[in-house]
C-alpha positions as CSV (number, residue, x, y, z in Angstrom):
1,X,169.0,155.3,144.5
2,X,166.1,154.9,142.5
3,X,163.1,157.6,143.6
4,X,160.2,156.6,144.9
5,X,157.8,158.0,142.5
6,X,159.2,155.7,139.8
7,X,157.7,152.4,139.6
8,X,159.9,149.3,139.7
9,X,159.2,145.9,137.9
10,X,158.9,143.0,140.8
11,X,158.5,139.6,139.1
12,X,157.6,136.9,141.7
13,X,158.6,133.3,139.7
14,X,156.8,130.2,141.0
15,X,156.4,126.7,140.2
16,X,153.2,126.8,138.4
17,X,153.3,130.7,137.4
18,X,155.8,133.4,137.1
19,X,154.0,136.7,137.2
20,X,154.9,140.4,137.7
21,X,153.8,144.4,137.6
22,X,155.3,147.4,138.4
23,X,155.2,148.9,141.2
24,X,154.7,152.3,142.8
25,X,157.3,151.7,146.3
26,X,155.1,155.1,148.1
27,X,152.6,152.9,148.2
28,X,153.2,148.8,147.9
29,X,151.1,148.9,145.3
30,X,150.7,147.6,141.7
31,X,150.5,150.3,138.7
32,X,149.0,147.9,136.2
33,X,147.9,144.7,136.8
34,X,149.6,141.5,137.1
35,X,151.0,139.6,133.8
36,X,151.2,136.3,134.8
37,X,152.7,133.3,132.5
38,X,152.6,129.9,133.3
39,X,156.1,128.6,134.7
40,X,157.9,126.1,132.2
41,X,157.3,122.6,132.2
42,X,161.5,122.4,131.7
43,X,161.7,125.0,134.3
44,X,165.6,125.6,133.2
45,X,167.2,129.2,133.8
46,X,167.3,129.8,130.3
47,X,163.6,128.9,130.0
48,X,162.3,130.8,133.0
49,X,164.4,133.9,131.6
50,X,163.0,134.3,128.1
51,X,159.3,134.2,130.1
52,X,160.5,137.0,132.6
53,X,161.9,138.8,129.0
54,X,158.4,138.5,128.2
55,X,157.1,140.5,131.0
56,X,159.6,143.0,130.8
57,X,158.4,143.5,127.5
58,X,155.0,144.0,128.6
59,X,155.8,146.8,131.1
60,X,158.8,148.5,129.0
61,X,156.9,151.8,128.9
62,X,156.1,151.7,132.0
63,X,159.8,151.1,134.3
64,X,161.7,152.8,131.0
65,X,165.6,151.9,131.8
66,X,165.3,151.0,135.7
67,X,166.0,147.5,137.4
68,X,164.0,144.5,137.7
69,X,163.3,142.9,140.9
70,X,162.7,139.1,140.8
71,X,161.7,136.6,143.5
72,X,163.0,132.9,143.5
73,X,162.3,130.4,145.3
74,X,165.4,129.7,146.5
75,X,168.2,130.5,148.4
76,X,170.4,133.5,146.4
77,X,173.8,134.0,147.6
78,X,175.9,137.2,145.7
79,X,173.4,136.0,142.8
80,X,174.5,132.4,143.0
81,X,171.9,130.1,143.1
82,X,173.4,127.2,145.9
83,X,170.4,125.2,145.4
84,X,166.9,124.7,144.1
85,X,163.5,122.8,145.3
86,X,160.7,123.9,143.3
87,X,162.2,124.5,139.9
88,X,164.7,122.1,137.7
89,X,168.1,121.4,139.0
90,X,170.3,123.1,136.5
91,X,169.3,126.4,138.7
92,X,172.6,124.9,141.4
93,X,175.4,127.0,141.0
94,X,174.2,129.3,138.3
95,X,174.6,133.3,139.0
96,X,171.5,133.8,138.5
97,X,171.9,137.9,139.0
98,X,174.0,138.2,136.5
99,X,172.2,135.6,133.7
100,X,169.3,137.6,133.8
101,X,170.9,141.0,133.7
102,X,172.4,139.6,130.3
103,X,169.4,138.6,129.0
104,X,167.0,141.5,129.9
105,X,170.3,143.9,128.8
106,X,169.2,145.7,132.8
107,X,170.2,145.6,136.3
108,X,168.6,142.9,137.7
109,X,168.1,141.8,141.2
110,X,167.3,138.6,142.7
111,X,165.8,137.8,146.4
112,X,164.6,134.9,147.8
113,X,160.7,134.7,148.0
114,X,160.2,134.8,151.6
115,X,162.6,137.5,151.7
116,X,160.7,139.2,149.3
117,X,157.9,138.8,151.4
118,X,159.3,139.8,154.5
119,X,160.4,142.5,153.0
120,X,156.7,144.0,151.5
121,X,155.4,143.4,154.9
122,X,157.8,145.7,156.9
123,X,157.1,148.3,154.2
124,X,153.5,148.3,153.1
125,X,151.9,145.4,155.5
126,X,151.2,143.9,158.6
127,X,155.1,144.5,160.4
128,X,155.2,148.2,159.1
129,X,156.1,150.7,161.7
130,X,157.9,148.0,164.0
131,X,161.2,148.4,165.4
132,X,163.8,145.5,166.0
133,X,163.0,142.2,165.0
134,X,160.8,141.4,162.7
135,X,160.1,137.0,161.7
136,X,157.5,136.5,158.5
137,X,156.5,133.0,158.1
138,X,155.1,131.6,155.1
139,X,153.5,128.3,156.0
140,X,152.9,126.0,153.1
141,X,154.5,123.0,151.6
142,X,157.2,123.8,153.9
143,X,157.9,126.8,156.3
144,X,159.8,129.5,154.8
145,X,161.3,132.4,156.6
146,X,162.5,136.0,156.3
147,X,164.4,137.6,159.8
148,X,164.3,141.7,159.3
149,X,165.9,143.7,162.2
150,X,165.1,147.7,161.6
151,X,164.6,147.3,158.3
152,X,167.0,145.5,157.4
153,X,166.6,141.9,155.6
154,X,169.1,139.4,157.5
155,X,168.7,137.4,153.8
156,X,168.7,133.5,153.4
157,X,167.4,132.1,156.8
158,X,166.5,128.7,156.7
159,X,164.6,128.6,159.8
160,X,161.3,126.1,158.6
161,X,164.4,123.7,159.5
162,X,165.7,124.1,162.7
163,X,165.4,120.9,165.0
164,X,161.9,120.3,167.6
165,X,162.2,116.3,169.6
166,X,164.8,115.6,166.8
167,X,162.6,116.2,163.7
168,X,162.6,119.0,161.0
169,X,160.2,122.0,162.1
170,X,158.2,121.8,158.8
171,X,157.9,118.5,158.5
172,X,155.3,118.9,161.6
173,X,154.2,122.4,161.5
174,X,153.6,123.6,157.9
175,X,150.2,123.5,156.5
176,X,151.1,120.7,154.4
177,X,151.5,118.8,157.2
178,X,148.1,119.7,158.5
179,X,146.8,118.5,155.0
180,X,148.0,115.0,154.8
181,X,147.6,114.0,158.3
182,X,144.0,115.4,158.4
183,X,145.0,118.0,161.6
184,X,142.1,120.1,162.9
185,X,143.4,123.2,163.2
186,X,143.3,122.8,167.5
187,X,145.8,119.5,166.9
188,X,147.6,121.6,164.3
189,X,148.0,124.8,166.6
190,X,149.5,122.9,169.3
191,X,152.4,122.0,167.0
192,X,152.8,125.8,165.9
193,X,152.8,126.4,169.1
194,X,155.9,124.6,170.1
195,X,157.2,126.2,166.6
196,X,156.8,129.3,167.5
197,X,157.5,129.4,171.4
198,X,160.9,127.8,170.1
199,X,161.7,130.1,167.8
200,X,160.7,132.8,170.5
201,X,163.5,131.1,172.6
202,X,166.0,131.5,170.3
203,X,165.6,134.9,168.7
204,X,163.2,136.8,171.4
205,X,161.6,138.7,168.5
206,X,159.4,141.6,168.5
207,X,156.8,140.5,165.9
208,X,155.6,137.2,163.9
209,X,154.4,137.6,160.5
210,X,152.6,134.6,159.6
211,X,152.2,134.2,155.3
212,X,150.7,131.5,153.2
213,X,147.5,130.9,151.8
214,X,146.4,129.3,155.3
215,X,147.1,133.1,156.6
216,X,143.7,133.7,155.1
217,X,142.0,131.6,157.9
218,X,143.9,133.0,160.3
219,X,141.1,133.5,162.7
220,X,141.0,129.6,162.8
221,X,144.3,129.0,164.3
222,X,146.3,132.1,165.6
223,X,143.9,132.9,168.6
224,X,144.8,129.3,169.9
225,X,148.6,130.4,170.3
226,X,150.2,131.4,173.7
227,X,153.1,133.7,172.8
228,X,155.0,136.1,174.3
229,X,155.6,137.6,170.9
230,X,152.8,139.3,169.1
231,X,151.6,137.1,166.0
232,X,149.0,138.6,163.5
233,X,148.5,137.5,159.5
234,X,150.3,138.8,156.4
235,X,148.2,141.8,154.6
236,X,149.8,141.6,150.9
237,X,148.8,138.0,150.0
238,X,149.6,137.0,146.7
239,X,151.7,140.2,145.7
240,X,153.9,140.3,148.4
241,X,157.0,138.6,145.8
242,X,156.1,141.1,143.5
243,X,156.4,144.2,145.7
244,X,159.4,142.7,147.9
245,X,161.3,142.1,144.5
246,X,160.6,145.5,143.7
247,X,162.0,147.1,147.0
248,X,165.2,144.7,146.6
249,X,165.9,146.3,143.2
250,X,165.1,149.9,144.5
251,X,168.0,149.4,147.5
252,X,170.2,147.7,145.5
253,X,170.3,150.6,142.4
């Protein structure tokens, strides 16, 4: 196991950026600051490595021989890749784990995003000190989801997807939605609402995490909601891939 007092590399790779930093797991914070590089037009595995080679580069002195963490957007299953949304389709079926560790010539870990940032939360953010069971959010294009029960990351939940009156949950609830059909954020909270009371129904957890950048207006929408289940905003914002990459590779060394 990797000590503390070491900082780890987290790399969080995006559709417009891939960016990363070390970072110091006592605290959930960055060492130096964030390199980020703009995501490849051909956003191939091959392509998207040589960037996060570039990164590692940056921060060699810093992390000396120890893993990298990296966040994908994507489902990551025993380092296989089983499918891909935001980046190009060659990503299906790849072992993604083990193309990077080749390329970087390190131990390299991968985690889904919202994992990732389910997993900074618990640690350094807004679900730290919580027992049991523990749902981030991220509300954006869709609605992505990380379950963590004690501490421990139940990986590769799909839940922006389960089933409300016969349609897909994020196709109504996400923020996107809210964009393009012009919601106020009272018509918009009525549909989280039914989200998120549903979800309660199935899981009965003992906190919501809600991420994204709408988090930010959080004050706009999350009063309106009638839960059994406390509900309050992401802290780590836009380093929360970063940080959860980072405490993936620390647990997994």
């Amino acid at each position: 196991m990797i000590s503390a007092t070491q900082p780890i590399l987290g790399i969080d790779i995006g559709g417009s950026g891939i960016k990363g930093a070390p970072i110091d797991l006592t605290t959930g914070t960055l060492v130096k600051d964030n390199m980020r590089i703009p995501t490849p037009k051909k956003s191939t595995p091959k392509a998207c490595a040589d960037v996060v080679a570039q990164i590692v580069d940056a921060f060699a002195d810093d992390i000396g021989d120890r893993p990298v963490g990296i966040a994908l957007p994507a489902p990551v299953v025993h380092g296989i890749v089983p499918m891909m949304a935001n980046l190009h389709s060659s990503w299906v079926g790849v072992n993604a784990e083990e193309m990077f560790s080749e390329r970087l010539g390190r131990q390299t870990v991968l985690v889904n995003d919202a994992d990732a940032a389910g997993l900074a939360e618990v640690h350094f953010g807004a679900a730290k000190g919580y027992s049991g069971l523990v749902i981030l959010t991220t509300l954006g294009t869709g609605i992505g989801t990380a379950l963590i029960m004690d501490g421990t990351l139940v990986p590769n939940t799909e839940l922006g997807h389960i089933e409300i009156d016969g349609l897909d949950a994020e196709t109504r609830a996400s923020s996107y939605a809210k964009t393009v059909e012009h919601l106020s954020y009272k018509r918009w909270a009525k549909r989280l609402q039914k989200y998120y009371s549903t979800m309660e129904r199935y899981f009965w957890p003992d906190l919501f995490v809600v991420g994204g950048g709408v988090s930010k207006s959080h004050e706009k929408f999350l009063p309106l909601l009638d839960l059994r289940t406390p509900i309050v905003p992401a802290q780590l914002l836009n380093r929360a891939g970063a940080v959860g990459a980072a405490i993936a590779a620390a647990g997994r060394s």
